[in-house]
C-alpha positions as semicolon CSV with decimal commas, in nm:
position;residue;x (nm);y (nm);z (nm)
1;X;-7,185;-0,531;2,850
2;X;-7,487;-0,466;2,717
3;X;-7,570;-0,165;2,924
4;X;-7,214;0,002;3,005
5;X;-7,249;0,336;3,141
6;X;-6,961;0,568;3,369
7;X;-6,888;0,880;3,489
8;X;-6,553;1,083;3,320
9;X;-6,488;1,418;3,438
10;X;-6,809;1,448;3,586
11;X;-7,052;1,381;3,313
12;X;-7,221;1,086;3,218
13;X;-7,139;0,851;2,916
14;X;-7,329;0,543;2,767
15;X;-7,022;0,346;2,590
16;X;-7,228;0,046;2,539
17;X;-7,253;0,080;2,140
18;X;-6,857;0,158;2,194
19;X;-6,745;-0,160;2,348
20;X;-6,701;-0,392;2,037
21;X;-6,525;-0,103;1,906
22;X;-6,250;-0,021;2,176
23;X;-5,947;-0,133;2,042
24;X;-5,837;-0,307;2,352
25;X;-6,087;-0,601;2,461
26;X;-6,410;-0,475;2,645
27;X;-6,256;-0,668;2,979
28;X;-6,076;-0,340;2,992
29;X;-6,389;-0,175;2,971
30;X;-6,640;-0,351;3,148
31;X;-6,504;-0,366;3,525
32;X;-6,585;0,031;3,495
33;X;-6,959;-0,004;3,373
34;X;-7,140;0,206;3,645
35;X;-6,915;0,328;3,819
36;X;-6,668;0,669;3,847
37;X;-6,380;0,587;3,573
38;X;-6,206;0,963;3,563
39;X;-5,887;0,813;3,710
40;X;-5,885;0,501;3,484
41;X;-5,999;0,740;3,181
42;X;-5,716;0,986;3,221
43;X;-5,436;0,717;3,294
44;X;-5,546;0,371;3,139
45;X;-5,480;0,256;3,455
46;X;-5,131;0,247;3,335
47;X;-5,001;0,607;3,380
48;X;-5,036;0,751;3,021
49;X;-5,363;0,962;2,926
50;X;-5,573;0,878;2,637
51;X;-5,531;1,069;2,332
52;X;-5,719;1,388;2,206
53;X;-5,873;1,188;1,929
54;X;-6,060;0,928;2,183
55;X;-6,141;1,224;2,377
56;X;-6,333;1,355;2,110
57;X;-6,491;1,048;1,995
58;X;-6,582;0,990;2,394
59;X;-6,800;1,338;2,314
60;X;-7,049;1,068;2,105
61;X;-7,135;0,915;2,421
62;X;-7,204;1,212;2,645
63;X;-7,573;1,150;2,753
64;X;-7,535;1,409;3,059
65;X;-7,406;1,540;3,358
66;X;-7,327;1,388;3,668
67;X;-7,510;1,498;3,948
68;X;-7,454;1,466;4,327
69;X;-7,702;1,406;4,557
């Protein structure tokens, strides 16, 4: 928790700062923390996509892209 990165859409965010914030618990959060979380992202890992507003406040987080290798 205190050092929660993941990859949405293939770029790079640091939600860390974010966490106390989310309005579910961070245990939502947190089994995601370095790790690829598109498919949880875009369906809450309940079938319904987040809304445009947390997309745009996701845009704080952006630190960079995500890069194969």
């Amino acid at each position: 928790p205190e050092d929660c990165w993941m990859a949405i859409g293939g770029k790079v965010y640091d939600v860390t700062a974010y966490l106390p914030d989310h309005p579910s618990a961070p245990r939502v959060i947190l089994p995601w923390c370095g790790k690829d979380a598109d498919q949880a992202y875009r369906t809450k890992t309940r079938g319904r996509p987040h809304s445009v507003e947390a997309d745009r406040l996701l845009r704080r987080y952006f630190i960079g892209e995500l890069v194969a290798k």
